[in-house]
N, C-alpha and C positions, 0 to 999 in steps of 0.2 A: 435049767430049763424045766419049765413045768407043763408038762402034756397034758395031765389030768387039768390043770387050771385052764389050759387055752381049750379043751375041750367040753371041760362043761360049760364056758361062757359061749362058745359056739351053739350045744345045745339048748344051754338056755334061751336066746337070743331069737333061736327061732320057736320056740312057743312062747314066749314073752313078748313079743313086739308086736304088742295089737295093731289091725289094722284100722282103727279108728283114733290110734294116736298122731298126733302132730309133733315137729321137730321143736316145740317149745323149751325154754329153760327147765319150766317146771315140771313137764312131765319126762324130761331126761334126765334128770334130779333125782325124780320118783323113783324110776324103772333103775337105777345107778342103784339106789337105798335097797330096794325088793331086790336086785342082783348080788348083792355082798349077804341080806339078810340070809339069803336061801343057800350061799356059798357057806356059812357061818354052819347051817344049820346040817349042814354034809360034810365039816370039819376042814373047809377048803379057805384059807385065808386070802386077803386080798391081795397080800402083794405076791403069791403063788398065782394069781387068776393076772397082777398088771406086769410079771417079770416078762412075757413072751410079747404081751397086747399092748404096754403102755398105758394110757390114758384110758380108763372103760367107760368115762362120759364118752369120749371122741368117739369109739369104741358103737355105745348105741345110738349116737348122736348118727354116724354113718348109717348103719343101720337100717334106723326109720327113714332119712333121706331118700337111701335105696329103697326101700320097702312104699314108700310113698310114688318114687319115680316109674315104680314097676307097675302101678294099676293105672288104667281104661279111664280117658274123663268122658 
């Protein structure tokens, strides 16, 4: 089990999920690429960050659903 991996993708998740993003392929794509990059760059591999989460598309794909269902139309 990896605490440090399911913790920084927690951290990151929430200053990473802008709230002008939409549940797109591509921009869940994007934000998947910038999540492993920035996990790379703190010496944290990705299958440390998917042993506890699985999938970290599904992962930020929920994410922004939730982050989107949560604001005021």
């Amino acid at each position: 089990m990896s605490t440090r991996g399911t913790n920084f993708l927690h951290k990151w998740l929430s200053g990473n999920v802008p709230e002008t993003v939409g549940a797109d392929i591509i921009s869940v794509a994007d934000l998947t690429q910038k999540l492993f990059a920035d996990a790379k760059a703190l010496g944290i591999n990705s299958a440390e960050i998917e042993e506890d989460t699985g999938s970290v598309y599904e992962v930020i794909l929920d994410a922004i659903v939730h982050h989107d269902a949560g604001v005021a139309d």
